[in-house]
C-alpha positions as CSV (number, residue, x, y, z in Angstrom):
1,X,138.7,98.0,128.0
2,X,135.1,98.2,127.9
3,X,132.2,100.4,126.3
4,X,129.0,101.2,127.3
5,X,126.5,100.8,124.9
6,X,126.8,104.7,124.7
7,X,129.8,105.2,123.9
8,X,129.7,102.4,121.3
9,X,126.7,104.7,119.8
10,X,128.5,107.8,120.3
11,X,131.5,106.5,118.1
12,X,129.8,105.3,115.2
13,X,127.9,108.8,115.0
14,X,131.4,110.4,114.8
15,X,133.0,108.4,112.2
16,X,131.6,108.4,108.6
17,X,130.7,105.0,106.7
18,X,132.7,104.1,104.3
19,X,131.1,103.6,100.7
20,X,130.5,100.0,100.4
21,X,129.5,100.4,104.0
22,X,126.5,103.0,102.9
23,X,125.6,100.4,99.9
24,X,125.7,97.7,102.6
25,X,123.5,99.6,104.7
26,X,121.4,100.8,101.6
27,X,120.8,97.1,100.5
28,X,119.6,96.5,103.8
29,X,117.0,99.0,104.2
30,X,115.4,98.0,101.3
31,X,115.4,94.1,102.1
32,X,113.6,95.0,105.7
33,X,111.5,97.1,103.9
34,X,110.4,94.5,100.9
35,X,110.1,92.0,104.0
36,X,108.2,94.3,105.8
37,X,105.4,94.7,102.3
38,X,105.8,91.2,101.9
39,X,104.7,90.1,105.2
40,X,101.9,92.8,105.8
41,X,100.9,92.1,102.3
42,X,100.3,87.9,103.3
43,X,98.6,89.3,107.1
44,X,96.2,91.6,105.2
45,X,94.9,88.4,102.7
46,X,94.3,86.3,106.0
47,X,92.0,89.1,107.7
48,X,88.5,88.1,107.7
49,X,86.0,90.6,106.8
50,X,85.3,91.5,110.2
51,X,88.6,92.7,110.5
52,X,88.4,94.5,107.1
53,X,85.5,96.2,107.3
54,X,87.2,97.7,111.1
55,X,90.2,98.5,108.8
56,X,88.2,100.2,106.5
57,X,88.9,97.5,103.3
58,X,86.9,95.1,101.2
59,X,87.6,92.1,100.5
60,X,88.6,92.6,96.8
61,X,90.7,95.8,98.0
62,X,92.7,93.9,100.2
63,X,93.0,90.9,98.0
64,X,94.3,93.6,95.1
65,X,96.7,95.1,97.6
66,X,97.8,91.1,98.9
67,X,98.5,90.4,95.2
68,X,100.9,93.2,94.3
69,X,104.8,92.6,94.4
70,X,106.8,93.3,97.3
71,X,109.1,96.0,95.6
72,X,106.2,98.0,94.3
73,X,104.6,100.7,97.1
């Protein structure tokens, strides 16, 4: 038998995660989201200062903010 991609949807949101399930997705969030810093963080240290200065940033602001580690905010 087969599910539409609703149904599919609708069955997850009825059935609770297990608990290594919620750590698994847990784990997850926060790898996209140091991914996420990380790759901004390396775009923002290649703008030019054209781009900066529309962006609101100096140099030295966004060179500070390109240098800090990907699990801080």
């Amino acid at each position: 038998m087969t599910y539409t991609r609703t149904k599919q949807l609708a069955y997850l949101s009825e059935r609770p995660l297990t608990p290594l399930s919620q750590v698994a997705v847990a784990v997850a969030v926060t790898l996209v989201k140091w991914d996420e810093r990380r790759r901004t963080r390396v775009a923002l240290s290649q703008l030019d200062d054209h781009l900066l200065k529309d962006v609101g940033l100096n140099r030295d602001d966004a060179l500070d903010e390109a240098r800090r580690v990907f699990w801080r905010t």
